[in-house]
C-alpha positions in Angstrom: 0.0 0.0 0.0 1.3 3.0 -1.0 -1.4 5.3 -1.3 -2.1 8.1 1.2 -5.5 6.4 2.4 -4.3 3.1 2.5 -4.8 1.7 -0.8 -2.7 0.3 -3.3 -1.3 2.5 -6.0 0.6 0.3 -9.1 4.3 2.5 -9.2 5.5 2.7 -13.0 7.5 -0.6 -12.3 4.6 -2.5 -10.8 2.6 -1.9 -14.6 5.7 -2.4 -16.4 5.8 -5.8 -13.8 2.4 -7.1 -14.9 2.8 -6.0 -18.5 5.1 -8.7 -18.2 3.7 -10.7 -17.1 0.5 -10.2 -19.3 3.2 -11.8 -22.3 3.6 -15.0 -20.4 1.4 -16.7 -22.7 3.6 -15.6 -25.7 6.5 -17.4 -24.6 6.1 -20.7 -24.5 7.9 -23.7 -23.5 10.6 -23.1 -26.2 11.3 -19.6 -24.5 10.6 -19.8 -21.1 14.7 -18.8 -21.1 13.8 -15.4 -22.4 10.9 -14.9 -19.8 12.7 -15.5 -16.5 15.2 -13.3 -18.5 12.9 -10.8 -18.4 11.5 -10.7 -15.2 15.0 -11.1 -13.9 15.8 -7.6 -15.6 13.2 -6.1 -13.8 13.5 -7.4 -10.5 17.4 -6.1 -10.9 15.8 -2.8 -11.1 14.8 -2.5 -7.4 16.4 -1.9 -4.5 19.1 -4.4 -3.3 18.1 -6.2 -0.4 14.3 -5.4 -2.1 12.0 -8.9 -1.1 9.8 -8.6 -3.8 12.7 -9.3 -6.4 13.1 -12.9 -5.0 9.3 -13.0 -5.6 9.1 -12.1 -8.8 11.9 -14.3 -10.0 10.0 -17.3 -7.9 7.0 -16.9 -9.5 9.5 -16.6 -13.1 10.6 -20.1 -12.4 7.3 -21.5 -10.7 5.5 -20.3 -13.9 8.3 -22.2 -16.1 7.7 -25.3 -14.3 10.9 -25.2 -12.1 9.6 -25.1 -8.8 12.6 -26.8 -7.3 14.3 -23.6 -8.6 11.5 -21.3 -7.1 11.1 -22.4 -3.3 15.0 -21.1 -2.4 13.5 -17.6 -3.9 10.0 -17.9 -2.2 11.8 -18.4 1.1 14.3 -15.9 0.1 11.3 -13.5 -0.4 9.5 -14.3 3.2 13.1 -14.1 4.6 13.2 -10.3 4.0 10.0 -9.3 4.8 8.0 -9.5 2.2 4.3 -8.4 3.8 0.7 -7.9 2.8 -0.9 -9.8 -0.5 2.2 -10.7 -2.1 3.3 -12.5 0.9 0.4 -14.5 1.6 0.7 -15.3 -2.1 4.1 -16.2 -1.9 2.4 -18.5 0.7 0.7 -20.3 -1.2 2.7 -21.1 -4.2 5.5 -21.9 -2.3 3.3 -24.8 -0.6 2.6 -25.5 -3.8 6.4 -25.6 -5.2 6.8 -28.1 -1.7 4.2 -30.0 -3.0 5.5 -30.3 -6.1 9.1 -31.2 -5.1 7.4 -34.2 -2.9 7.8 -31.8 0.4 4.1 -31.9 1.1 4.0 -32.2 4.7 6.0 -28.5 4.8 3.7 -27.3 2.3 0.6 -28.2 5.0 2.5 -26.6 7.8 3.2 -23.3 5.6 -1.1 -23.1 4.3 -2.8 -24.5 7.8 -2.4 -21.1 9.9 -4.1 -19.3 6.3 -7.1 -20.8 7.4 -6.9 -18.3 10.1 -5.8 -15.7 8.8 -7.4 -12.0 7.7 -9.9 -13.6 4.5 -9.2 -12.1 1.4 -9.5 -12.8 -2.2 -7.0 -15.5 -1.5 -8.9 -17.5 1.1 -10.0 -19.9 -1.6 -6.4 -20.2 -3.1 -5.5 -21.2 -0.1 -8.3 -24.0 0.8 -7.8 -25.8 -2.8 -3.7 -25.6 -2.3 -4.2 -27.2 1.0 -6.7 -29.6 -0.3 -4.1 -30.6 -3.0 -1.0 -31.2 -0.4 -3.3 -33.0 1.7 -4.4 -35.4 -0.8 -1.1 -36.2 -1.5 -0.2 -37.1 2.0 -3.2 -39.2 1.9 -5.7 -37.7 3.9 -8.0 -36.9 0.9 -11.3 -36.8 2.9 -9.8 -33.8 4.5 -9.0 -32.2 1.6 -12.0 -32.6 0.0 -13.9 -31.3 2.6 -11.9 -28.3 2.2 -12.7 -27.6 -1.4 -16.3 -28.0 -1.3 -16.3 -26.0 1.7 -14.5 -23.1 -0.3 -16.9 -24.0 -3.5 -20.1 -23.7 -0.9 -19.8 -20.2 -0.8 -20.1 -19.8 -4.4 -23.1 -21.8 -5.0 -26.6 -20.4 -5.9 -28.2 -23.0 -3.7 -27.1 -25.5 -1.1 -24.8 -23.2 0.7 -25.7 -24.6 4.2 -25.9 -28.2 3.6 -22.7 -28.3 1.2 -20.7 -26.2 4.4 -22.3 -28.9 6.5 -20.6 -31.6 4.4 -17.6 -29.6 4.5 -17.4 -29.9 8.1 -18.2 -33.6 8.1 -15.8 -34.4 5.7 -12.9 -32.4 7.8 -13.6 -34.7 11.3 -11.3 -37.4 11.6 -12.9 -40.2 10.2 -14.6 -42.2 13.5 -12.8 -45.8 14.7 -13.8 -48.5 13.8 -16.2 -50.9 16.6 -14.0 -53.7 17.8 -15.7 -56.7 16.7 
């Protein structure tokens, strides 16, 4: 936030950032090279010491499919202070980088205090990120008790009994009787 009452005002390098960024497409596979290229060229423009350059590059590499290359960065990033949106979304896609590198269990540990945090427009990002690391450490019915809980509150109808499900689904499953 750089804005007198609080909001968020894009600098000249933040639209020259997501202009950028809006070229991703462009690239390719056969030129990712020249992307991270380009995003490392403007990350070198700010400060040094600056936590949104390791960022930027992190989500360069993340985007390229190099997430073992990205988590040093995201942590790198978090390490310096990084704060507000970009942080929490640094969150979340380095659980997902974890996840992708097999390092699930950190990945859990990094998105289950999101749950509690300030909601935003990344509360959702953070429930279907967390459903996928948990899945992959095998408690699916968790996981999926997450995402329709997130989905519930986009639904025309069935809000309450699809939040209800939610719930369900997130209790540990009950013991079975000895026989």
């Amino acid at each position: 936030m750089n804005g007198t009452d609080g909001t968020f005002e894009p600098t000249d390098w933040d639209q020259r950032m997501a202009a950028a960024w809006d070229t991703f497409d462009s690239y390719g596979d056969e030129r990712a090279d020249e992307f991270r290229e380009l995003i490392g060229k403007l990350a070198d423009e700010l400060p040094d010491g600056s936590p949104v350059a390791p960022f930027e590059r992190a989500c360069a590499y993340d985007s390229t499919g190099h997430s073992d290359k990205a988590v040093p960065l995201y942590r790198e990033a978090l390490d310096r202070g990084l704060d507000g949106y970009r942080r929490r979304r640094t969150v979340i896609q380095l659980a997902s980088s974890l996840r992708n590198t097999g390092r699930v269990e950190e990945g859990i540990a990094l998105l289950t205090p999101e749950l509690d945090a300030e909601h935003d427009e990344l509360d959702d990002a953070v429930r279907a990120t967390l459903a996928l690391c948990l899945a992959d450490a095998g408690r699916a019915r968790e996981g999926v008790g997450l995402a329709v809980g997130a989905l519930a509150r986009h639904l025309p109808r069935y809000q309450r009994s699809m939040t209800n499900y939610a719930r369900l689904l997130a209790e540990p499953e009950p013991e079975p009787e000895p026989e």
